[in-house]
N, CA, C and O atoms as a GROMACS GRO file, in nm:
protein
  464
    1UNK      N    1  11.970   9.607   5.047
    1UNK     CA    2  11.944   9.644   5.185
    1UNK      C    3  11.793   9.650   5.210
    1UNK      O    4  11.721   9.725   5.144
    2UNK      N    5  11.744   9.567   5.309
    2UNK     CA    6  11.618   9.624   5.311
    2UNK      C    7  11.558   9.762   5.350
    2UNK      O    8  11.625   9.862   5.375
    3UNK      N    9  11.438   9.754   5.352
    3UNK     CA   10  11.359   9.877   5.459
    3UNK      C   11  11.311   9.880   5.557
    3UNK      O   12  11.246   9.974   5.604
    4UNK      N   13  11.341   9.754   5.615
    4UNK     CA   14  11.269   9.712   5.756
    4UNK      C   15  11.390   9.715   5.847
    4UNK      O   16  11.502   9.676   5.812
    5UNK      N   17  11.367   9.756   5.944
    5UNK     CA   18  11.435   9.701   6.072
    5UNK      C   19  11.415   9.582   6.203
    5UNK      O   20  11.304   9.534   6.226
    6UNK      N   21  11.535   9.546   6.281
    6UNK     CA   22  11.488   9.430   6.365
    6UNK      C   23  11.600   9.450   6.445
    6UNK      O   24  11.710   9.494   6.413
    7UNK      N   25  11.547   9.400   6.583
    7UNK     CA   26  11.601   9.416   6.704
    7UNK      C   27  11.610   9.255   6.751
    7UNK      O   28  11.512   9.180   6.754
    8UNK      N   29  11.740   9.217   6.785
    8UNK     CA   30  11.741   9.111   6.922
    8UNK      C   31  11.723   9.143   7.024
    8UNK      O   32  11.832   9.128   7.080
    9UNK      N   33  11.657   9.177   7.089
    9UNK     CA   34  11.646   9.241   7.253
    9UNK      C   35  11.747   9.169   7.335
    9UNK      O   36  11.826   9.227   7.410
   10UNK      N   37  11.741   9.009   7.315
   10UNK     CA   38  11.853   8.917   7.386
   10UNK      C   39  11.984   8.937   7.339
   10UNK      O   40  12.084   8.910   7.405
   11UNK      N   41  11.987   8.995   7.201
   11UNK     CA   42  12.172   9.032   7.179
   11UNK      C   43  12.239   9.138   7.256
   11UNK      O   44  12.345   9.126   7.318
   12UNK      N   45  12.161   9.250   7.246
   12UNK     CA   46  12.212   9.394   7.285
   12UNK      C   47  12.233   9.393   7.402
   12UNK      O   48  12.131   9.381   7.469
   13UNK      N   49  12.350   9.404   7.473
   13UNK     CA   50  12.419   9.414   7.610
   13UNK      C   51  12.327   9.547   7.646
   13UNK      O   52  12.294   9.640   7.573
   14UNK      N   53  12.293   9.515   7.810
   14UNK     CA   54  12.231   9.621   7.900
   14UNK      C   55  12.285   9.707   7.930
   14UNK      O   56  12.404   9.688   7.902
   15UNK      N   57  12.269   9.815   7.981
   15UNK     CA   58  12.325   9.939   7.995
   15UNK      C   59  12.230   9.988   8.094
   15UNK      O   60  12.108   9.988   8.081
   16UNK      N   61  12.322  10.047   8.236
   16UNK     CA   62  12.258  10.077   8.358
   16UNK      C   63  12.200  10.234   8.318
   16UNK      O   64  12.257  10.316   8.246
   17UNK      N   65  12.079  10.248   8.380
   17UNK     CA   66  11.970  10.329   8.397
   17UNK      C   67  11.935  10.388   8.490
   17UNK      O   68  11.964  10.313   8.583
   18UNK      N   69  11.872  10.512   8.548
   18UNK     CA   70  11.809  10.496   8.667
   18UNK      C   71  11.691  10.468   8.703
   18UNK      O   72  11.617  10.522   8.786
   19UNK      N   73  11.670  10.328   8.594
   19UNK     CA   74  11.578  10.277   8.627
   19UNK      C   75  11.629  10.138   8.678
   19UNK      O   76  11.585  10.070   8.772
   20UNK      N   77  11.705  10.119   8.616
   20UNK     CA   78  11.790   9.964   8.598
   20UNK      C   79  11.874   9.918   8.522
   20UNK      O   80  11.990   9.950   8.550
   21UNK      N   81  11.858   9.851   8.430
   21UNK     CA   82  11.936   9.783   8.293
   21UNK      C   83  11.850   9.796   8.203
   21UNK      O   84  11.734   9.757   8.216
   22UNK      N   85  11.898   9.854   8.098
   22UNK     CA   86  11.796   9.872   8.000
   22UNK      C   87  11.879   9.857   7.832
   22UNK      O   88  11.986   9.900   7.790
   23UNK      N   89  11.785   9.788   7.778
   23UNK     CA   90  11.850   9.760   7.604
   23UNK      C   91  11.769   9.810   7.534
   23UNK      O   92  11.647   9.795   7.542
   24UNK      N   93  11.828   9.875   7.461
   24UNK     CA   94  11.777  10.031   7.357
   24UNK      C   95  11.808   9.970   7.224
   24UNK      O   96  11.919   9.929   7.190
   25UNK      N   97  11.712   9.968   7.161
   25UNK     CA   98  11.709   9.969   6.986
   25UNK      C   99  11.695  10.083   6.934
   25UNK      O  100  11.699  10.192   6.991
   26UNK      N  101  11.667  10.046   6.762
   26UNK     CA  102  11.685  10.200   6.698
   26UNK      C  103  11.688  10.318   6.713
   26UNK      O  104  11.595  10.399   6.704
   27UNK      N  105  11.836  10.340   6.746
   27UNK     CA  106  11.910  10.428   6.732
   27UNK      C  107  11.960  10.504   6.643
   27UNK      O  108  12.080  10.503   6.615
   28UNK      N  109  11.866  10.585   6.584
   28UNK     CA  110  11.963  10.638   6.480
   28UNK      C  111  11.875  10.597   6.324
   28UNK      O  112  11.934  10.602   6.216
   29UNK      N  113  11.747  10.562   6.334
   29UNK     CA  114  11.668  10.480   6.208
   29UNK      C  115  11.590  10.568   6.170
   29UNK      O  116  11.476  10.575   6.217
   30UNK      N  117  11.647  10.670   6.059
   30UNK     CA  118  11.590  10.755   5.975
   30UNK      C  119  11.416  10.770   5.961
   30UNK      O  120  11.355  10.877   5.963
   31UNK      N  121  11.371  10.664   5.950
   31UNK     CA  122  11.211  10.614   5.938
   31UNK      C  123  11.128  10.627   6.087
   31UNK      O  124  11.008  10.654   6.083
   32UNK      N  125  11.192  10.608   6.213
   32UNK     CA  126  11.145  10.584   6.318
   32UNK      C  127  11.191  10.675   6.387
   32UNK      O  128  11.310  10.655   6.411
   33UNK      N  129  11.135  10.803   6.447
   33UNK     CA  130  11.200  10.929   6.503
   33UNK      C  131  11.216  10.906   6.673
   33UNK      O  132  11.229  10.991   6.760
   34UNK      N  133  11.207  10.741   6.684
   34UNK     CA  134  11.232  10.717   6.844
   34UNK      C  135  11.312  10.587   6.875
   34UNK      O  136  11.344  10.522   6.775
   35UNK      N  137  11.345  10.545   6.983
   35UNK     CA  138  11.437  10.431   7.040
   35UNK      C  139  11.313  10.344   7.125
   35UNK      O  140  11.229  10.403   7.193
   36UNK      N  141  11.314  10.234   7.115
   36UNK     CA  142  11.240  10.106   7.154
   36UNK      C  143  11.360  10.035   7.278
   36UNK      O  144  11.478  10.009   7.250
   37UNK      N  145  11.293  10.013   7.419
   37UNK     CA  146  11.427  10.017   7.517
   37UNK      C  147  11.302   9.869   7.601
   37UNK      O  148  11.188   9.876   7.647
   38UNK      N  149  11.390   9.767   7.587
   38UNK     CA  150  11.344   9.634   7.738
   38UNK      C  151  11.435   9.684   7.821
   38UNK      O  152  11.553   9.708   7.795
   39UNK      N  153  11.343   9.710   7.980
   39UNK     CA  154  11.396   9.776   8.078
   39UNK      C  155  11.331   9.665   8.181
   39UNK      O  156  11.217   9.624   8.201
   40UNK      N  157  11.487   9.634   8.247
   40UNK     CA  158  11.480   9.587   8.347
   40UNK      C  159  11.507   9.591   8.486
   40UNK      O  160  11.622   9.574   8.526
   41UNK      N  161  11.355   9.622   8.611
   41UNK     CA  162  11.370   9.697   8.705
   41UNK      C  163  11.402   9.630   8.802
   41UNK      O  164  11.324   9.538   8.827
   42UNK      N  165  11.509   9.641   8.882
   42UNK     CA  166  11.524   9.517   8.988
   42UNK      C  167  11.441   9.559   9.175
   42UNK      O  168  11.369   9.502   9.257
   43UNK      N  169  11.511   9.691   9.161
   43UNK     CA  170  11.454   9.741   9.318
   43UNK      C  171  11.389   9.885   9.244
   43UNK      O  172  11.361   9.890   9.125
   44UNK      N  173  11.369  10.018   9.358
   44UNK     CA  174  11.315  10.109   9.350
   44UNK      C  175  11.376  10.175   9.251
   44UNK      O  176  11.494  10.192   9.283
   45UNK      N  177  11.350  10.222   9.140
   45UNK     CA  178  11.397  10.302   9.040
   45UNK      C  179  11.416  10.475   9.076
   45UNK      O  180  11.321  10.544   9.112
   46UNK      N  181  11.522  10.515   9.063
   46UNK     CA  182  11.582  10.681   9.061
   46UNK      C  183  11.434  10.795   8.998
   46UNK      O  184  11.383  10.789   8.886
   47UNK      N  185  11.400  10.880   9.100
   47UNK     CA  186  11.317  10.966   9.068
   47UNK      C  187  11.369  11.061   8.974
   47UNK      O  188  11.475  11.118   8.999
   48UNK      N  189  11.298  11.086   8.856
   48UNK     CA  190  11.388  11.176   8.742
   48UNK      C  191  11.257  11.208   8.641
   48UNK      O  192  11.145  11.161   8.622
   49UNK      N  193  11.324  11.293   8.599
   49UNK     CA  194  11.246  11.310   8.425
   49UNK      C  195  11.314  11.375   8.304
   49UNK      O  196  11.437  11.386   8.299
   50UNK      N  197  11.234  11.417   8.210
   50UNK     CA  198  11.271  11.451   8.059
   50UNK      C  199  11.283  11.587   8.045
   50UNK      O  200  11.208  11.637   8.128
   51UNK      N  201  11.330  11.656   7.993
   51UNK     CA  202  11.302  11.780   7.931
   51UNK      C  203  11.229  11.744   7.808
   51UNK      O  204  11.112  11.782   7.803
   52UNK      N  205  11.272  11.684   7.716
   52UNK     CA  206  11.181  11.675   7.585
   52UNK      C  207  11.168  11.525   7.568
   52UNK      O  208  11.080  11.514   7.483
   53UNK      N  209  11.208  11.405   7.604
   53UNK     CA  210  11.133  11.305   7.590
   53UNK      C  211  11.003  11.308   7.640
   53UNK      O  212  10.973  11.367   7.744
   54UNK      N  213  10.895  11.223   7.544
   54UNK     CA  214  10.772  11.072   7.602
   54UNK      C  215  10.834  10.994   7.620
   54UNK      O  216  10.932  10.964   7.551
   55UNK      N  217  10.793  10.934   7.727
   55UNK     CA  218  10.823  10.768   7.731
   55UNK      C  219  10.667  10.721   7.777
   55UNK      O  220  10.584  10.757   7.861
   56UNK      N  221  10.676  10.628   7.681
   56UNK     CA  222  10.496  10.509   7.698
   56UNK      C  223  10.592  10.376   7.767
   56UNK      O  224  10.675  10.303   7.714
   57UNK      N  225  10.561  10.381   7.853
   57UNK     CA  226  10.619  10.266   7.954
   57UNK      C  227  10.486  10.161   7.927
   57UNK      O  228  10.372  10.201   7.948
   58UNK      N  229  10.519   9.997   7.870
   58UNK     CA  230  10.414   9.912   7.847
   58UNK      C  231  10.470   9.798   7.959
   58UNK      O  232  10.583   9.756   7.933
   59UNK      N  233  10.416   9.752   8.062
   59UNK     CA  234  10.406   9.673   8.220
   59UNK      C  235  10.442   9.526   8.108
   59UNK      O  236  10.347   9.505   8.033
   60UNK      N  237  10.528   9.453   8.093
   60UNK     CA  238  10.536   9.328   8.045
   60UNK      C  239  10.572   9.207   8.143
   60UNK      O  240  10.574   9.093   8.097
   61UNK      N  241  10.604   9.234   8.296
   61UNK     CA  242  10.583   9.159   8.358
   61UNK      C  243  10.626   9.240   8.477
   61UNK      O  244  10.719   9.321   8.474
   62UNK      N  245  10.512   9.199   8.638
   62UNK     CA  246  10.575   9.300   8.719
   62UNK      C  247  10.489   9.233   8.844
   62UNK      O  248  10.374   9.193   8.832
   63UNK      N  249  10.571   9.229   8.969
   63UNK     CA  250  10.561   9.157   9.092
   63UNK      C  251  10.427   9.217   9.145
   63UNK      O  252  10.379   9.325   9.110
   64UNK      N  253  10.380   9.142   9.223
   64UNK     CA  254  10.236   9.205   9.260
   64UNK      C  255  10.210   9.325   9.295
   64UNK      O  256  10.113   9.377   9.240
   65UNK      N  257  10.285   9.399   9.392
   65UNK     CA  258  10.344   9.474   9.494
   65UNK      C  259  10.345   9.619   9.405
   65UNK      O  260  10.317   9.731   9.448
   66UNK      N  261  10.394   9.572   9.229
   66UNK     CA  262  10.466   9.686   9.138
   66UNK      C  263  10.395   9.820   9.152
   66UNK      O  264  10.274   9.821   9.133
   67UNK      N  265  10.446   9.909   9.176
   67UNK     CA  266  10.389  10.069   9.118
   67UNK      C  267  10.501  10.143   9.088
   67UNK      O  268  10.622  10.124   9.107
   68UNK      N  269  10.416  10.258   9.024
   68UNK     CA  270  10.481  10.395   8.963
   68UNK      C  271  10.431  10.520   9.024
   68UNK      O  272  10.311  10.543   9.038
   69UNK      N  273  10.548  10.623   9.070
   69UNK     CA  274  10.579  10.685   9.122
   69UNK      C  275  10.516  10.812   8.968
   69UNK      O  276  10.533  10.770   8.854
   70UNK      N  277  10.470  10.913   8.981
   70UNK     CA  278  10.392  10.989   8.891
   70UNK      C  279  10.380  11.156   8.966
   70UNK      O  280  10.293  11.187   9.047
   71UNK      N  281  10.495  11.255   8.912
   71UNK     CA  282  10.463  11.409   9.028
   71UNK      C  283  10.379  11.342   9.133
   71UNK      O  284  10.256  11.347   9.131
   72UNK      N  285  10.459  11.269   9.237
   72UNK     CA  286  10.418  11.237   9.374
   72UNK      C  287  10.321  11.153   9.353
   72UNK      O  288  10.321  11.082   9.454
   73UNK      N  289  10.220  11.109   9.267
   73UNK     CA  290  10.148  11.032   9.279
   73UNK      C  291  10.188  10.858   9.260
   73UNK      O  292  10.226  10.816   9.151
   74UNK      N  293  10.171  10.749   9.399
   74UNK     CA  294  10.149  10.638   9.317
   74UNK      C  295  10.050  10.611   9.295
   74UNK      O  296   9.940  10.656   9.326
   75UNK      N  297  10.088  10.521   9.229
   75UNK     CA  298   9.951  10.412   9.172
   75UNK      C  299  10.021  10.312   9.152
   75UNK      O  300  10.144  10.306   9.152
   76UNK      N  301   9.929  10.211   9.131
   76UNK     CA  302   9.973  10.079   9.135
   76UNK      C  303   9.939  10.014   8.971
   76UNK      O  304   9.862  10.066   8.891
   77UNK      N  305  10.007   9.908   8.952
   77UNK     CA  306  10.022   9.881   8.844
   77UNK      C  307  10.011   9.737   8.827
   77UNK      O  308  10.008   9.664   8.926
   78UNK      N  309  10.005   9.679   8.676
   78UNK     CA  310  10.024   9.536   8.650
   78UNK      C  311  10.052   9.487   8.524
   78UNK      O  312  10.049   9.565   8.428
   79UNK      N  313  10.080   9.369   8.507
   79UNK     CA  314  10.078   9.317   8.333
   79UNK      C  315  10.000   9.349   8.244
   79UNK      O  316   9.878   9.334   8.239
   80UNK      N  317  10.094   9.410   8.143
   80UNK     CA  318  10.011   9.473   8.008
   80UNK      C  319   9.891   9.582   8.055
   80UNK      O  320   9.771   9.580   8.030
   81UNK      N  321   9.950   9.652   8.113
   81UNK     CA  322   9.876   9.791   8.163
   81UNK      C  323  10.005   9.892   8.099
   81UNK      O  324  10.118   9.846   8.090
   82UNK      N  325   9.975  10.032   8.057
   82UNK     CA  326  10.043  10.093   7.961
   82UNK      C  327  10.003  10.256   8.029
   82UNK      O  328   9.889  10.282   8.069
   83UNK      N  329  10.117  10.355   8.033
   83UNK     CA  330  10.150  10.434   8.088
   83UNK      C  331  10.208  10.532   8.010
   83UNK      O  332  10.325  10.493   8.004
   84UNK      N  333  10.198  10.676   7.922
   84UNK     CA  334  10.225  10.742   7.881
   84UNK      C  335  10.274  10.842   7.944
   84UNK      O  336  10.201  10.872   8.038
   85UNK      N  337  10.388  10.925   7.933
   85UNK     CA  338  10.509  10.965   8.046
   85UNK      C  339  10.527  11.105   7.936
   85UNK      O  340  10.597  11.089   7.836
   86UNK      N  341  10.454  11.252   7.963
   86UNK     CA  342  10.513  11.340   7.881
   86UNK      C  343  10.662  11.406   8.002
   86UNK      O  344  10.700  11.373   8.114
   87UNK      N  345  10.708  11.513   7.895
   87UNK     CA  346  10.843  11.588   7.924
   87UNK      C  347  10.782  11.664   8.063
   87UNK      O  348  10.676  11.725   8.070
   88UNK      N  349  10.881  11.640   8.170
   88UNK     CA  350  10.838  11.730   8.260
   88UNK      C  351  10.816  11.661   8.415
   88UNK      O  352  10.849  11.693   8.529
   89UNK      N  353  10.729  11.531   8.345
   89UNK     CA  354  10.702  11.433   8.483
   89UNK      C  355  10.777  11.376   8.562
   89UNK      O  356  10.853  11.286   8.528
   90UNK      N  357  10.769  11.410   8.649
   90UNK     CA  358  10.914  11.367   8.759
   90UNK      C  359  10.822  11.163   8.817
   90UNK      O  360  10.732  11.130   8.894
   91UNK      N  361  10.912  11.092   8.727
   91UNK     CA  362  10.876  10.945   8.727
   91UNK      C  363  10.928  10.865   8.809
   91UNK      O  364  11.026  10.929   8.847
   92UNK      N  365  10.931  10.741   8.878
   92UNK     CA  366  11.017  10.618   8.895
   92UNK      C  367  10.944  10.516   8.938
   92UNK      O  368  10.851  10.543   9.014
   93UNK      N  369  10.968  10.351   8.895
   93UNK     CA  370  10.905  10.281   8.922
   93UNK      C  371  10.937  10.214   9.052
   93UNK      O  372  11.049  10.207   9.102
   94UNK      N  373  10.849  10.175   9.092
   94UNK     CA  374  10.881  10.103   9.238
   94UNK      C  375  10.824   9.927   9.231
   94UNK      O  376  10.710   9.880   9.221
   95UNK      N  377  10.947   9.869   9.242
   95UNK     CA  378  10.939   9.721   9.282
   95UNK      C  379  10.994   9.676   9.119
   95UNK      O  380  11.012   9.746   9.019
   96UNK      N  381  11.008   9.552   9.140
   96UNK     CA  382  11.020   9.447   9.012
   96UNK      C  383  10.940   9.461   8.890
   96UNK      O  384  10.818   9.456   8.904
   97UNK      N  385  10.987   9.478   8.776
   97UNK     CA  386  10.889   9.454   8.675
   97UNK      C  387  11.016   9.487   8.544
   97UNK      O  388  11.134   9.522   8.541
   98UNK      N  389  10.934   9.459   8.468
   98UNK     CA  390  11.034   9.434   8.316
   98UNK      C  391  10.911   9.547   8.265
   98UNK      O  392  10.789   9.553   8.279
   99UNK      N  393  10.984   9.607   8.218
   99UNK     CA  394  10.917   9.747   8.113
   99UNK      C  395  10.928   9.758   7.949
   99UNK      O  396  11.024   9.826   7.913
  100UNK      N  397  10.857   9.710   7.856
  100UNK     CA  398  10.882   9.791   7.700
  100UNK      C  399  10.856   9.931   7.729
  100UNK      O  400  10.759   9.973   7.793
  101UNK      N  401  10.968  10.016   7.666
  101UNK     CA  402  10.954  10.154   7.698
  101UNK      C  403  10.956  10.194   7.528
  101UNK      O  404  11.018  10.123   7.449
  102UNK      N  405  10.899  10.286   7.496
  102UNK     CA  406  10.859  10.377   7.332
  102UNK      C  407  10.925  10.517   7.423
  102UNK      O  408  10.904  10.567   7.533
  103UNK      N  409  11.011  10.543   7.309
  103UNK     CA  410  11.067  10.678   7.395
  103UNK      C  411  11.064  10.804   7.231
  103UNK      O  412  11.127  10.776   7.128
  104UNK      N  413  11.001  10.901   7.242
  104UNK     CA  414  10.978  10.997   7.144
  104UNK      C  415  11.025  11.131   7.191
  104UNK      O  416  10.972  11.181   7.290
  105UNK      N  417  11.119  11.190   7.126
  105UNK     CA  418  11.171  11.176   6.982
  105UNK      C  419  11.302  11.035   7.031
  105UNK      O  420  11.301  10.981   7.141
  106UNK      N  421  11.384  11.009   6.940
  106UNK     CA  422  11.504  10.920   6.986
  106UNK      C  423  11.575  10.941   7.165
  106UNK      O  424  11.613  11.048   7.212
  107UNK      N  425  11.575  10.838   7.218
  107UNK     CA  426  11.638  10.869   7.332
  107UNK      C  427  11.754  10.931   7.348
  107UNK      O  428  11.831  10.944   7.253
  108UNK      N  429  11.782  10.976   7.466
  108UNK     CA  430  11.886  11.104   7.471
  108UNK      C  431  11.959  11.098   7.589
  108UNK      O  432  11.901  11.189   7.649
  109UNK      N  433  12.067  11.046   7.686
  109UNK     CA  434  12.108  11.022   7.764
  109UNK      C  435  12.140  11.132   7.817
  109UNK      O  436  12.155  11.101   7.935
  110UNK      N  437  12.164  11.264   7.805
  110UNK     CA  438  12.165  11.442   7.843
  110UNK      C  439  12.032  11.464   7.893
  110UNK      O  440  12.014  11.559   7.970
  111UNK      N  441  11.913  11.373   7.853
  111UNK     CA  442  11.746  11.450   7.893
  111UNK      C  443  11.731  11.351   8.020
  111UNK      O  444  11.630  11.285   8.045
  112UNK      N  445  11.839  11.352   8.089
  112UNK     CA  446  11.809  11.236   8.214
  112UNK      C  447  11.782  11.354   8.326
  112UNK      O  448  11.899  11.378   8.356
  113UNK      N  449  11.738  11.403   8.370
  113UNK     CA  450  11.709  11.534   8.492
  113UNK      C  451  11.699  11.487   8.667
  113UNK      O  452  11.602  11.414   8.687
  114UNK      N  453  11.762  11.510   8.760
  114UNK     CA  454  11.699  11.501   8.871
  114UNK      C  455  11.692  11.630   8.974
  114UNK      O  456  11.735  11.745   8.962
  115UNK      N  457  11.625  11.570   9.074
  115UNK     CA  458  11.622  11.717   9.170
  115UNK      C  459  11.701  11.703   9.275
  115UNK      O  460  11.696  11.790   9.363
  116UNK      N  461  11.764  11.624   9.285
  116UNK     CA  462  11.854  11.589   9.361
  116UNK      C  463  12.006  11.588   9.371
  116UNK      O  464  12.061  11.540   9.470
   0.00000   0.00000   0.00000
């Protein structure tokens, strides 16, 4: 068995988000205390946050227009621009864009929060 791990991003069936569709790797990989997720945003993404996740949201492709929604703040955004997301921040992205998301500790589908 090796010691490395590897992800198809194109194998792993999507799974809706309130961000969008999103495909989550290591799950569960003793060595790596987090989940690696290609997130794909189609329209305005669901305002929400973490109790105990980070998420480092990395911009891998995103319509001109793209921003992120930040405790009320936007800002605007673009390709390969990178965004660190602690527990607490009430987030969502706005417009088109494909996201690598780093989510610490392992993602947690219970730490999904809204105010709504």
């Amino acid at each position: 068995m090796p010691r490395w791990k590897f992800a198809d991003f194109a194998s792993i069936p999507p799974v809706p988000c309130p961000c969008g569709l999103a495909r989550r790797a290591f799950h569960g990989i003793s060595e790596f205390p987090g989940t690696i997720h290609i997130t794909e945003i189609q329209e305005n993404a669901r305002l929400h946050y973490h109790k105990t996740l980070t998420e480092t949201y990395v911009f891998l492709k995103c319509e001109a227009d793209a921003q992120m929604e930040l405790d009320g703040e936007i800002i605007p955004i673009r390709e390969l621009q990178s965004i660190v997301i602690p527990p607490g921040v009430r987030h969502r992205a706005l417009g088109r864009m494909t996201v690598l998301i780093v989510v610490l500790p392992e993602f947690d589908p219970q730490d999904e929060w809204f105010d709504e």
